[in-house]
N, C-alpha and C positions, 0 to 999 in steps of 0.2 A: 889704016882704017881699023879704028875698033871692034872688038866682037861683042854683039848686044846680048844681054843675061838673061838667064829665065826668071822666073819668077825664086826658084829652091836656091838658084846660086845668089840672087840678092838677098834672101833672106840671109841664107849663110852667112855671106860676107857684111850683114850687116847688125847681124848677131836677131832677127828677132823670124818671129813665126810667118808665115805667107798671107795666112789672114790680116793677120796685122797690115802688109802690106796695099792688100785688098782694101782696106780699113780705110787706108791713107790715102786712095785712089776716091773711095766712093763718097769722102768730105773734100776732094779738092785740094787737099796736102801736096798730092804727087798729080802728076800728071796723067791720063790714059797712055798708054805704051800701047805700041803696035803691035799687029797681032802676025805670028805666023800661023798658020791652020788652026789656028785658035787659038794659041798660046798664045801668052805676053810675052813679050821681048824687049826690057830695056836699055836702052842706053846706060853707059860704068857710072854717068852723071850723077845719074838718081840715088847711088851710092853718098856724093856730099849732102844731098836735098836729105836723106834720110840721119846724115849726120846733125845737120841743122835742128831737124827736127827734133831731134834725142836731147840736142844742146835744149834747145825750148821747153823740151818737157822737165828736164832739169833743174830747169830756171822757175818754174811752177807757171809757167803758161798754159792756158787753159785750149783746148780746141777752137774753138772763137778766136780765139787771141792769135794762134797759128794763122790761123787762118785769113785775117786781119793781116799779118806780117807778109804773106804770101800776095795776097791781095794786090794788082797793080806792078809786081812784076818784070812787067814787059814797055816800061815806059814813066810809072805814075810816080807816086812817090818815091822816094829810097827809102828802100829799106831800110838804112840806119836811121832814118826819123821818125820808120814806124817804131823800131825797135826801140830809141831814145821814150820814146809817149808812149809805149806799154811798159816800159822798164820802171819810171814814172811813179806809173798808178801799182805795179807789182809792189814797187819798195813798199809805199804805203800799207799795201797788205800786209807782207812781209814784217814789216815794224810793229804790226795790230798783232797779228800771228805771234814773233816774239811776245810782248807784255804779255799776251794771254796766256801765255809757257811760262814766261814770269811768275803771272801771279796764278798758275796751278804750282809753280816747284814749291812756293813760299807758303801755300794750303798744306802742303803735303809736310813741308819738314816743320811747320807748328802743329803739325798734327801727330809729330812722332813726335811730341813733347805733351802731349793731349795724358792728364789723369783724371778726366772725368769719369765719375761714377754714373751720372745716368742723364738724359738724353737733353731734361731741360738745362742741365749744367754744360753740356757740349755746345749743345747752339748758341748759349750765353759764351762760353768759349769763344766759339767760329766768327759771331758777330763782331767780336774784340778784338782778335789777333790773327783773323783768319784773310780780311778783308784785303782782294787783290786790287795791285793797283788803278786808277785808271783810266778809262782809255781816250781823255781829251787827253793826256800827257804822254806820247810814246814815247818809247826808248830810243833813241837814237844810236842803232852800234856803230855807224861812221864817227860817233858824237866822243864814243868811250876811248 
């Protein structure tokens, strides 16, 4: 028989604050844990569930998106098909995200090339060589 955690030893062991954990309880992330005289007591489980969730955050899933992943559980879909169709529409982001890193590095190193004297010679500058790329054409980094 396992021995169920408090709430300080999960946090511990799971590297983050108690609120936090409170956090994850009161969107539905984690599950209500038992109570003894009012404490929470959970099961070592909640340890992976909280590892997932770190993985997720990671991955730039949003609250919503966790939450979706969790969704169904106990029967519904699998989870690896939520994960497949969030992962999906993440890349997408992901790929938009890149170019727009892109086309800030490529603003920024024509602009430590920048000898303009004065403001309307810069913008005539920026118009011309400053122009990021864009965004119907992503980058593909599986593609590189």
């Amino acid at each position: 028989m396992t021995k169920d955690l408090t709430i300080s030893e999960v946090a511990q062991r799971a590297g983050l604050r108690a609120s936090a954990i409170r956090y994850y309880e009161s969107v539905n992330l984690l599950p209500a844990p038992k109570r003894v005289s009012g404490q929470r007591r959970y099961n070592p489980d909640v340890l992976r569930r909280l590892s997932f969730i770190q993985v997720a955050q990671a991955a730039g899933f949003t609250l919503a998106e966790m939450q979706t992943l969790f969704n169904g559980l106990d029967g519904g879909e699998p989870l690896s098909e939520r994960w497949r169709t969030l992962a999906r529409q993440k890349m997408g982001e992901v790929d938009a995200l890149i170019l727009r890193a892109y086309g800030m590095k490529t603003m920024l190193e024509n602009g430590l090339n920048c000898g303009c004297l004065s403001l309307d010679e810069c913008i005539d500058c920026v118009l011309i060589n400053c122009q990021p790329p864009q965004l119907h054409n992503p980058i593909k980094m599986s593609e590189k």
